[in-house]
PDB file with SEQRES, HELIX, SHEET and CRYST1 records, atoms N, CA, C and O in Angstrom:
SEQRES   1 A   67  UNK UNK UNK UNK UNK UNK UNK UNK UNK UNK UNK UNK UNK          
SEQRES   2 A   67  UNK UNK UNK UNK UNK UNK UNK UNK UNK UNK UNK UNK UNK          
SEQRES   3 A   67  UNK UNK UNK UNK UNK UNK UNK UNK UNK UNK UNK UNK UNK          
SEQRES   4 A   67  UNK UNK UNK UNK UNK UNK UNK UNK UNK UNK UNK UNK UNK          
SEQRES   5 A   67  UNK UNK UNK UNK UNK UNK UNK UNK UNK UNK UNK UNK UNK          
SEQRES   6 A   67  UNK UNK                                                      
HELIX    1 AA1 UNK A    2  UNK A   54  1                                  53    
CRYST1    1.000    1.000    1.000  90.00  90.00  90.00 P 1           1          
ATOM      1  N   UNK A   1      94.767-211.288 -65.398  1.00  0.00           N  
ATOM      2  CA  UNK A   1      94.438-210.212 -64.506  1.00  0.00           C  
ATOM      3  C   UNK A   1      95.258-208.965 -64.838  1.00  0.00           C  
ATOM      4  O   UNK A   1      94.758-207.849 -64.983  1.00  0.00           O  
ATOM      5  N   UNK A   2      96.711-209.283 -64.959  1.00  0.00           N  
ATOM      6  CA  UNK A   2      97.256-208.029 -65.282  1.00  0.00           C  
ATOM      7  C   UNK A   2      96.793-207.228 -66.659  1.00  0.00           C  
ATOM      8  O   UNK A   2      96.857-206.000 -66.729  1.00  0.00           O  
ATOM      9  N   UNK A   3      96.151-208.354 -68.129  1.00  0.00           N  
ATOM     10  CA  UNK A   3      95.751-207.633 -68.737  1.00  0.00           C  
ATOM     11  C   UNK A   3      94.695-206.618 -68.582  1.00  0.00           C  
ATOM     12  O   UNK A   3      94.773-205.432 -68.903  1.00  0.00           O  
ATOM     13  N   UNK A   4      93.720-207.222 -68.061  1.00  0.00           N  
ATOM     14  CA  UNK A   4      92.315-205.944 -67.511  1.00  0.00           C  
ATOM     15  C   UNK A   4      92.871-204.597 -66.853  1.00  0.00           C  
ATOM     16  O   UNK A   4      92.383-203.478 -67.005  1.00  0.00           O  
ATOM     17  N   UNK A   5      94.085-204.962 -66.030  1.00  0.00           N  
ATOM     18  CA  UNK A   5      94.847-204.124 -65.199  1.00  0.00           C  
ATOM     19  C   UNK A   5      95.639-202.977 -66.272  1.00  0.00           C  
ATOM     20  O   UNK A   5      95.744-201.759 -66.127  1.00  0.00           O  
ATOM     21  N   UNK A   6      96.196-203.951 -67.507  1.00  0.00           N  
ATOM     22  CA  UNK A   6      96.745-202.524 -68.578  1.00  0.00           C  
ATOM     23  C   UNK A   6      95.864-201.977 -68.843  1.00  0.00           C  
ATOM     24  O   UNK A   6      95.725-200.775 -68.618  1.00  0.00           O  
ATOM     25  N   UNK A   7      94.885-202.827 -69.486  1.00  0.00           N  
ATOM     26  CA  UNK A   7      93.624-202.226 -69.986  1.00  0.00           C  
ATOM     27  C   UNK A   7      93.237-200.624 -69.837  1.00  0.00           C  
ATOM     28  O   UNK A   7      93.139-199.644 -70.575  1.00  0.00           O  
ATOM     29  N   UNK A   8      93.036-201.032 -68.078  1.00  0.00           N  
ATOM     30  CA  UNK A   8      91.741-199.663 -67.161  1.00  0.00           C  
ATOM     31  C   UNK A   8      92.830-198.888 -67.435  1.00  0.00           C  
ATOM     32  O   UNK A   8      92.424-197.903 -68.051  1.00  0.00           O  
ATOM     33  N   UNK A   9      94.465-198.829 -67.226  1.00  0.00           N  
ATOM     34  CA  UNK A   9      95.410-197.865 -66.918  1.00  0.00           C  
ATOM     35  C   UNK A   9      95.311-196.880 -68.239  1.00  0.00           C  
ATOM     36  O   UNK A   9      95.302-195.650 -68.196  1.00  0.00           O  
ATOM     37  N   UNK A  10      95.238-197.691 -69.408  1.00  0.00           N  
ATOM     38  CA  UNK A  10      95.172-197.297 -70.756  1.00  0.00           C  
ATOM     39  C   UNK A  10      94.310-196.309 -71.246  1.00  0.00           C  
ATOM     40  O   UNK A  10      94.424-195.283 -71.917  1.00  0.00           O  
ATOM     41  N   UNK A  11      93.033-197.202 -70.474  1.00  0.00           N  
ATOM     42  CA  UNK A  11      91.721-196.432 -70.744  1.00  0.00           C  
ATOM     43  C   UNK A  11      91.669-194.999 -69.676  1.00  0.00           C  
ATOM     44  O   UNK A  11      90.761-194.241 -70.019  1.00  0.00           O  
ATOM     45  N   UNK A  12      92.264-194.631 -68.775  1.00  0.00           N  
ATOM     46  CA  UNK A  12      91.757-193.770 -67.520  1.00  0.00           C  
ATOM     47  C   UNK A  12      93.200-192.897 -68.199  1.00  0.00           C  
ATOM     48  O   UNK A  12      93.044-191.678 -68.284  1.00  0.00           O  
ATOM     49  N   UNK A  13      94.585-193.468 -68.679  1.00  0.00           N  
ATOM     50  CA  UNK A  13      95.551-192.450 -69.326  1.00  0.00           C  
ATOM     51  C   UNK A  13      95.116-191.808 -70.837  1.00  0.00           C  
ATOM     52  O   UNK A  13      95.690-190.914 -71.458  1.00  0.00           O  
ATOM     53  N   UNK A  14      93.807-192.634 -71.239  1.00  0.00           N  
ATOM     54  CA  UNK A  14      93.301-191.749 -72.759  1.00  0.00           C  
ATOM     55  C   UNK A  14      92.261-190.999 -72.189  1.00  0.00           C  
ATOM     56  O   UNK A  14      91.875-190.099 -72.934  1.00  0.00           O  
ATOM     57  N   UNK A  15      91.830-191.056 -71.389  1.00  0.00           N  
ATOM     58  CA  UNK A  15      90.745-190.202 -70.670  1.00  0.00           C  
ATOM     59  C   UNK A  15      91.109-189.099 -70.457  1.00  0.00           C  
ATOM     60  O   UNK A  15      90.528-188.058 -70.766  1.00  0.00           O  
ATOM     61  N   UNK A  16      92.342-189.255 -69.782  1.00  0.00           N  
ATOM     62  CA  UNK A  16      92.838-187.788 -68.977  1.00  0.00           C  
ATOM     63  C   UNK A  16      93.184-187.295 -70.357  1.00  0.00           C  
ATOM     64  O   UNK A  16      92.688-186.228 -70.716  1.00  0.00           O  
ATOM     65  N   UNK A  17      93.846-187.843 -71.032  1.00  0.00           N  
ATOM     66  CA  UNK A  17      95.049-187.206 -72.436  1.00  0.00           C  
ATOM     67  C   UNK A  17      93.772-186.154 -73.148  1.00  0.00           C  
ATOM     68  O   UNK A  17      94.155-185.090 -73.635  1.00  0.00           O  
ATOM     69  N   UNK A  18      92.335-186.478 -73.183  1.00  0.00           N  
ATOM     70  CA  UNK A  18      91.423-185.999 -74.080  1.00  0.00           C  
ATOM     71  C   UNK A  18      91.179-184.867 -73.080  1.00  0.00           C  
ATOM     72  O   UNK A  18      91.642-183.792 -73.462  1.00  0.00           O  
ATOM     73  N   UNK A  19      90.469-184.843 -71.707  1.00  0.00           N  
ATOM     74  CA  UNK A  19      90.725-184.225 -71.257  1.00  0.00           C  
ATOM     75  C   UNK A  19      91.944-182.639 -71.018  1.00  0.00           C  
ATOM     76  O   UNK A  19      91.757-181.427 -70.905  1.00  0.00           O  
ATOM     77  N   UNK A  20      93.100-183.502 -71.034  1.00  0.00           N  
ATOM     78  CA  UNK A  20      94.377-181.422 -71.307  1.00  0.00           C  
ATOM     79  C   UNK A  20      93.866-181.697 -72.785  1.00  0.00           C  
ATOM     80  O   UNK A  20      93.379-180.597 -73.045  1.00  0.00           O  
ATOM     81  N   UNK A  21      93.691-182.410 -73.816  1.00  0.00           N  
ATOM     82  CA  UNK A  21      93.787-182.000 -74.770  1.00  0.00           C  
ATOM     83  C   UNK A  21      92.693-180.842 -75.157  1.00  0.00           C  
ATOM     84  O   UNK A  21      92.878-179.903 -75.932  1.00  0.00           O  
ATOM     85  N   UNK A  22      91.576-181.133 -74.460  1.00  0.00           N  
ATOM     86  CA  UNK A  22      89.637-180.110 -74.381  1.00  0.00           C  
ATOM     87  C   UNK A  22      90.658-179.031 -73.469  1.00  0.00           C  
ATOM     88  O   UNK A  22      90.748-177.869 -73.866  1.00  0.00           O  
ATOM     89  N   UNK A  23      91.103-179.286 -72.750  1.00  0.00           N  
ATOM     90  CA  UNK A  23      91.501-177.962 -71.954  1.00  0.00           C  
ATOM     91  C   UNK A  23      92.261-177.084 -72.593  1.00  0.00           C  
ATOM     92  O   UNK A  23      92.060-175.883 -72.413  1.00  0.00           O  
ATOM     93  N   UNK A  24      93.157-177.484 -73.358  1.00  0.00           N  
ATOM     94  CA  UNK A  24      94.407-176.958 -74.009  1.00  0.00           C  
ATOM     95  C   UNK A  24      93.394-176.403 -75.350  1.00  0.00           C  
ATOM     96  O   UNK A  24      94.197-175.807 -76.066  1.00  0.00           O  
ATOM     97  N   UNK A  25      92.627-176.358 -75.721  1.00  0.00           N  
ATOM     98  CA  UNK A  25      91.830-176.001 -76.818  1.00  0.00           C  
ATOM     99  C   UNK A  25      90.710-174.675 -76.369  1.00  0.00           C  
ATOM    100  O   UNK A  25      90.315-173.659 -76.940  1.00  0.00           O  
ATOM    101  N   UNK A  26      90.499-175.227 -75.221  1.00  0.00           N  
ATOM    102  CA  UNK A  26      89.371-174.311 -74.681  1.00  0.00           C  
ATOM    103  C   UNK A  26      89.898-172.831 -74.599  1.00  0.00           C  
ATOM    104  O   UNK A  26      89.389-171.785 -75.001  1.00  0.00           O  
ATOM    105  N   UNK A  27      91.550-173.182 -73.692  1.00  0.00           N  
ATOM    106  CA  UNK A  27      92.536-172.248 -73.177  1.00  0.00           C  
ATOM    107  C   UNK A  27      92.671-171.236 -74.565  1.00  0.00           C  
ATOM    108  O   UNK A  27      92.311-170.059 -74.587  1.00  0.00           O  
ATOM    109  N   UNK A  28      93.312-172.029 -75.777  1.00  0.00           N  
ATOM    110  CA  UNK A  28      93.311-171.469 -76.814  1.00  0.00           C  
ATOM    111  C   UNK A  28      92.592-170.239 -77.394  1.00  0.00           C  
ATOM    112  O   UNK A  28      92.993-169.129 -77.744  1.00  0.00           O  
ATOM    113  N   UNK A  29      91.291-170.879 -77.370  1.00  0.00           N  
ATOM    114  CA  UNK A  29      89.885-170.384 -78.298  1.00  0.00           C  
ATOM    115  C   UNK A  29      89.984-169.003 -76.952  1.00  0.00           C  
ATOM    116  O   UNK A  29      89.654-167.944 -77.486  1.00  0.00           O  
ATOM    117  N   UNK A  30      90.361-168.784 -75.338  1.00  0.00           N  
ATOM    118  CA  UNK A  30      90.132-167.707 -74.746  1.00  0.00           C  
ATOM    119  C   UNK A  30      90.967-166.675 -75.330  1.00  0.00           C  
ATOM    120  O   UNK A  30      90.562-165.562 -75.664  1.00  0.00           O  
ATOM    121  N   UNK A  31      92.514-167.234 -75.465  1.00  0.00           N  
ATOM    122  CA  UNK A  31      92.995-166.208 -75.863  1.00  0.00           C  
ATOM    123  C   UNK A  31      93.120-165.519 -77.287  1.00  0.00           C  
ATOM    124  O   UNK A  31      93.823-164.605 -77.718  1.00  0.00           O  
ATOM    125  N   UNK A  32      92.300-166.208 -77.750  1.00  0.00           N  
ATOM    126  CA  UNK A  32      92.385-165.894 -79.514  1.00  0.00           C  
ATOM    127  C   UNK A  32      91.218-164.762 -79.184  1.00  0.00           C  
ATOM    128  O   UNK A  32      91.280-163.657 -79.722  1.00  0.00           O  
ATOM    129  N   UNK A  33      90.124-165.116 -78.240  1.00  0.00           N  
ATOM    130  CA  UNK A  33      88.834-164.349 -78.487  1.00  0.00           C  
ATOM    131  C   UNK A  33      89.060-162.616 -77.606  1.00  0.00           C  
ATOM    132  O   UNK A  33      88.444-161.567 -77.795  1.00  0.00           O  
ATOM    133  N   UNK A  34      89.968-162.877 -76.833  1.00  0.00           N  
ATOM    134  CA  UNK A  34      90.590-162.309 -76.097  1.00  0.00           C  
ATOM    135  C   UNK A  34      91.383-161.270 -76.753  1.00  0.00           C  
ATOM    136  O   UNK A  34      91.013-160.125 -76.493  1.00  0.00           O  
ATOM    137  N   UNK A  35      92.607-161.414 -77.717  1.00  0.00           N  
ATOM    138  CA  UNK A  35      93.314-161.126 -78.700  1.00  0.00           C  
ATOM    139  C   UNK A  35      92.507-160.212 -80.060  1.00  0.00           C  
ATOM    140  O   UNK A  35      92.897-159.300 -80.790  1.00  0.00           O  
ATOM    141  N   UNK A  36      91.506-160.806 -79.975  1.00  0.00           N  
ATOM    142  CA  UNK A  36      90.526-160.286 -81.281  1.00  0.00           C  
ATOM    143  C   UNK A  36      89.869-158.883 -80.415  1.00  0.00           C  
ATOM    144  O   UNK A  36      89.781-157.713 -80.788  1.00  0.00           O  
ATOM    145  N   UNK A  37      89.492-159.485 -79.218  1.00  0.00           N  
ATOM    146  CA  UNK A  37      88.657-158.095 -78.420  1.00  0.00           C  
ATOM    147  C   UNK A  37      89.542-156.666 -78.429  1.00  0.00           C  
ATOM    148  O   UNK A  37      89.319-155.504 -78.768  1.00  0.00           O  
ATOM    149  N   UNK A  38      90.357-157.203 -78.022  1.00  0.00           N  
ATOM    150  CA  UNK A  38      92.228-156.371 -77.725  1.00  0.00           C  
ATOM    151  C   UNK A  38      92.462-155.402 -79.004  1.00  0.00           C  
ATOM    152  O   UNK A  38      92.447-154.172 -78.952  1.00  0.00           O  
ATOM    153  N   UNK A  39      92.712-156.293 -80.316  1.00  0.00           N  
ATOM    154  CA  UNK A  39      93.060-155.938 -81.599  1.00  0.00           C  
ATOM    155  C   UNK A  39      91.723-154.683 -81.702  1.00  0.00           C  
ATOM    156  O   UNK A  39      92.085-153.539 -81.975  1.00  0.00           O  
ATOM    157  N   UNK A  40      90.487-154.900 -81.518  1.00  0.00           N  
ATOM    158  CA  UNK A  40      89.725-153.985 -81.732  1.00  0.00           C  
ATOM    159  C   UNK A  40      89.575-153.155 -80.727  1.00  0.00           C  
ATOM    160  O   UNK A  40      88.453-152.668 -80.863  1.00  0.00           O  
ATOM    161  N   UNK A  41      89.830-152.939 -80.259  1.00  0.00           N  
ATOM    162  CA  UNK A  41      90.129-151.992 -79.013  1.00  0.00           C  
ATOM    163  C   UNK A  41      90.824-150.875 -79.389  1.00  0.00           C  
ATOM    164  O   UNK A  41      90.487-149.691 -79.393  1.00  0.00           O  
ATOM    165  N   UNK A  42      91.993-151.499 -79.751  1.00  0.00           N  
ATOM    166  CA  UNK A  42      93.026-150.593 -79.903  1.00  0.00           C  
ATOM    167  C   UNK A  42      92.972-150.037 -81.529  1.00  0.00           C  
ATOM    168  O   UNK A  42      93.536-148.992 -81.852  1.00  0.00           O  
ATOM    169  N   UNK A  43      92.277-150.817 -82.422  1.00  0.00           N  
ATOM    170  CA  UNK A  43      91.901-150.438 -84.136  1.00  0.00           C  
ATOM    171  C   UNK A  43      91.304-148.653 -83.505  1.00  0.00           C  
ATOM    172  O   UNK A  43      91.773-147.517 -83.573  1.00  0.00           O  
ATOM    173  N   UNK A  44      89.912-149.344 -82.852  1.00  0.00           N  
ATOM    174  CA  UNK A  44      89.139-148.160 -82.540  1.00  0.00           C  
ATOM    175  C   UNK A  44      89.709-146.599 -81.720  1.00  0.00           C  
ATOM    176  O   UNK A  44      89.187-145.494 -81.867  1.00  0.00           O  
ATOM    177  N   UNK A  45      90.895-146.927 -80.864  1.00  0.00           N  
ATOM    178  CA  UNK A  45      91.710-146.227 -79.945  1.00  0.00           C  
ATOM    179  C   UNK A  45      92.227-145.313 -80.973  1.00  0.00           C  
ATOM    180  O   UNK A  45      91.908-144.125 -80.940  1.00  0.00           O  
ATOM    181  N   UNK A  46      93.310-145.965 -82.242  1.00  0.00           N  
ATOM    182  CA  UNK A  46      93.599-145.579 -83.130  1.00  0.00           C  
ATOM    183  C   UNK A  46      92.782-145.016 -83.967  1.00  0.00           C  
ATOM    184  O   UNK A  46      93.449-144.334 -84.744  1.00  0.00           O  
ATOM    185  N   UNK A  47      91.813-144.966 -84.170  1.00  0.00           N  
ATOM    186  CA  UNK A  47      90.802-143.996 -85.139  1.00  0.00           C  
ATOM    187  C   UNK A  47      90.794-142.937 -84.599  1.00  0.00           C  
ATOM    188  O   UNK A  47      90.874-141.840 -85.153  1.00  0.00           O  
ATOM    189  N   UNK A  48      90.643-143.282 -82.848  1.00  0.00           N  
ATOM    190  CA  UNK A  48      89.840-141.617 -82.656  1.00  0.00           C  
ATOM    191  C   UNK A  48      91.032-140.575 -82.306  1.00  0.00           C  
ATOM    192  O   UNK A  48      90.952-139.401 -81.947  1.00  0.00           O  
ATOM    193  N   UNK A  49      92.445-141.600 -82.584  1.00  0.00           N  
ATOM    194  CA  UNK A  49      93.295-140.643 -81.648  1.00  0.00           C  
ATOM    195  C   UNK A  49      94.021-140.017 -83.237  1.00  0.00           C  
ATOM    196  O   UNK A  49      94.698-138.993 -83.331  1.00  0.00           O  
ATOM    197  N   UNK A  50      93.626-141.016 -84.446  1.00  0.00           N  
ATOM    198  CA  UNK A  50      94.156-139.802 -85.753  1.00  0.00           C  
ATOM    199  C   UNK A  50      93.169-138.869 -86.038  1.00  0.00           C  
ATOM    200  O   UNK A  50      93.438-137.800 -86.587  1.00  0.00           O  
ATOM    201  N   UNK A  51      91.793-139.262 -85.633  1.00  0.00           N  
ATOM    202  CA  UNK A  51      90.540-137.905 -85.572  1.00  0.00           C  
ATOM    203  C   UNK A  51      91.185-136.486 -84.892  1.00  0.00           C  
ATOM    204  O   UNK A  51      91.334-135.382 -85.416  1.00  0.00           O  
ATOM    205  N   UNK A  52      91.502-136.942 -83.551  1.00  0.00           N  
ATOM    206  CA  UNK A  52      91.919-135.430 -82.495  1.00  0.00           C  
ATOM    207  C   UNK A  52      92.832-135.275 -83.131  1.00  0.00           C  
ATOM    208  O   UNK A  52      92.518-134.195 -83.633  1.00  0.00           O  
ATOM    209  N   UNK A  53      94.314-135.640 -83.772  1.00  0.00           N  
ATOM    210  CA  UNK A  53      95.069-135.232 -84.121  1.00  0.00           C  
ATOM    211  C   UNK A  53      95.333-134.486 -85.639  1.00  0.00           C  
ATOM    212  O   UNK A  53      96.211-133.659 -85.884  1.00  0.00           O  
ATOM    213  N   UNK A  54      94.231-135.067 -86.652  1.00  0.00           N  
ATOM    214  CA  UNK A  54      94.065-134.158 -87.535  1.00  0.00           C  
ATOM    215  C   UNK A  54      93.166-132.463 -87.328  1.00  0.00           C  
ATOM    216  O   UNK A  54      93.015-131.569 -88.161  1.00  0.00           O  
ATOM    217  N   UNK A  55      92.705-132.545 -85.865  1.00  0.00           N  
ATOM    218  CA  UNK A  55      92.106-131.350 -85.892  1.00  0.00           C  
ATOM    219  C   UNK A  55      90.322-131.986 -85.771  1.00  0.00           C  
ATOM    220  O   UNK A  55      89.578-131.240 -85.134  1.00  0.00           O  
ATOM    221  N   UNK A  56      90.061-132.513 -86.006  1.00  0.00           N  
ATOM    222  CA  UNK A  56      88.470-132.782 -85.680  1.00  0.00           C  
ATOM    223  C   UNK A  56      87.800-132.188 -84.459  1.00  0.00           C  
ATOM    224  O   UNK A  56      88.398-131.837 -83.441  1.00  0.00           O  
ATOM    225  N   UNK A  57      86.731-132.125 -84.629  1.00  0.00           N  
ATOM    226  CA  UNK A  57      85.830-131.935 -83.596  1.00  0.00           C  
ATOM    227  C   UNK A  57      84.798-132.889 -83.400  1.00  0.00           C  
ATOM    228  O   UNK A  57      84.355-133.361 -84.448  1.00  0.00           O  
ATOM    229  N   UNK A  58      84.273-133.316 -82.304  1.00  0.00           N  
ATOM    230  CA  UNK A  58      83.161-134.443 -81.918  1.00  0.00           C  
ATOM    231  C   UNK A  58      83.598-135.709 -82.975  1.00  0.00           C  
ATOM    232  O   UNK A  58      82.960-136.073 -83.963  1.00  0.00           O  
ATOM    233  N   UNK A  59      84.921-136.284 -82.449  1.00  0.00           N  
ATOM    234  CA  UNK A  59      85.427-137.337 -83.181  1.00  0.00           C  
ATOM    235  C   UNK A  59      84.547-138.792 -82.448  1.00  0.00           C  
ATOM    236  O   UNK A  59      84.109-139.798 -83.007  1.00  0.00           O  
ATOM    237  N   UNK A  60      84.529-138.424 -81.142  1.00  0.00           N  
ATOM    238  CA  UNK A  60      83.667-139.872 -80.275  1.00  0.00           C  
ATOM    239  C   UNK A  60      82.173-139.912 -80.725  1.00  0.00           C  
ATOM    240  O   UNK A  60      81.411-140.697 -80.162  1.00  0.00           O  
ATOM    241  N   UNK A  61      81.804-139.232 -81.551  1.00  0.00           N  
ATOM    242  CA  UNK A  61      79.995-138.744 -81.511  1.00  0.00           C  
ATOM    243  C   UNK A  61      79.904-139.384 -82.902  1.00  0.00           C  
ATOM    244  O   UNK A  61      80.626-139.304 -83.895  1.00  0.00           O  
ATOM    245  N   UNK A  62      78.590-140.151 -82.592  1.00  0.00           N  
ATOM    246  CA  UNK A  62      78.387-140.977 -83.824  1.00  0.00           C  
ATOM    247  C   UNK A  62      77.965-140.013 -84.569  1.00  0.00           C  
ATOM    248  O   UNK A  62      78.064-138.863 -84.141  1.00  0.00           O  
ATOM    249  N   UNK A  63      77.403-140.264 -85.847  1.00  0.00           N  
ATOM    250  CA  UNK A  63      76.962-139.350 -87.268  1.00  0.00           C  
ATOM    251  C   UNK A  63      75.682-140.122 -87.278  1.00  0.00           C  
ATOM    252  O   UNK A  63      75.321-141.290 -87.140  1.00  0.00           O  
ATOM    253  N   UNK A  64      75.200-139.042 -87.482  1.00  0.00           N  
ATOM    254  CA  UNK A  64      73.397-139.645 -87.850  1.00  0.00           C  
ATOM    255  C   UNK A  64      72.978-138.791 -88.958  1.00  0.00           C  
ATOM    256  O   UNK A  64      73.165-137.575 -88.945  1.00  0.00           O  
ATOM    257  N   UNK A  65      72.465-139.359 -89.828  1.00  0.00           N  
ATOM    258  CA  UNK A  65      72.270-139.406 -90.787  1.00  0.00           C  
ATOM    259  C   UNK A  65      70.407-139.650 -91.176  1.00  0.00           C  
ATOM    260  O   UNK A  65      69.914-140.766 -91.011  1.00  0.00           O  
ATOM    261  N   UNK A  66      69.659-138.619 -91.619  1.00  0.00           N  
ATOM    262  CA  UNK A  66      68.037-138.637 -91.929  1.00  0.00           C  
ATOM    263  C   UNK A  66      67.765-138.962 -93.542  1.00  0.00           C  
ATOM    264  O   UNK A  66      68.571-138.698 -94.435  1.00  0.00           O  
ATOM    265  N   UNK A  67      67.087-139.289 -93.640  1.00  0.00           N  
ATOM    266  CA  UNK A  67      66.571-138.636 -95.087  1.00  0.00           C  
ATOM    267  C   UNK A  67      64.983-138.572 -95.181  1.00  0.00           C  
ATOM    268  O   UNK A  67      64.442-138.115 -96.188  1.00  0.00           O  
TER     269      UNK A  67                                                      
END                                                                             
């Protein structure tokens, strides 16, 4: 009896363990995607703020281009 009894404990403590382990991964992958959003944020912040500072004009305005 006590073996069935390690058993379930075994089985319900690898359950949970997979469980933080999906969580602890999930958590991860937010702040990486999070971090990447951020990094480009501020890439783009930095473009437009060496645009105004070299003197530009209509640095936020896309370029369009016909032919």
């Amino acid at each position: 009896m006590t073996d069935d009894a390690d058993r379930k404990d075994q089985e319900e403590e690898s359950a949970r363990r997979d469980f933080v382990n999906l969580l602890a991964v999930i958590v991860c992958l937010v702040i990486l995607i999070a971090g990447f959003w951020l990094m480009n944020r501020l890439w783009e912040a930095k473009k437009l703020q060496d645009c105004v500072f070299s003197g530009r004009r209509n640095c936020g305005a896309a370029i369009e281009t016909t032919r």
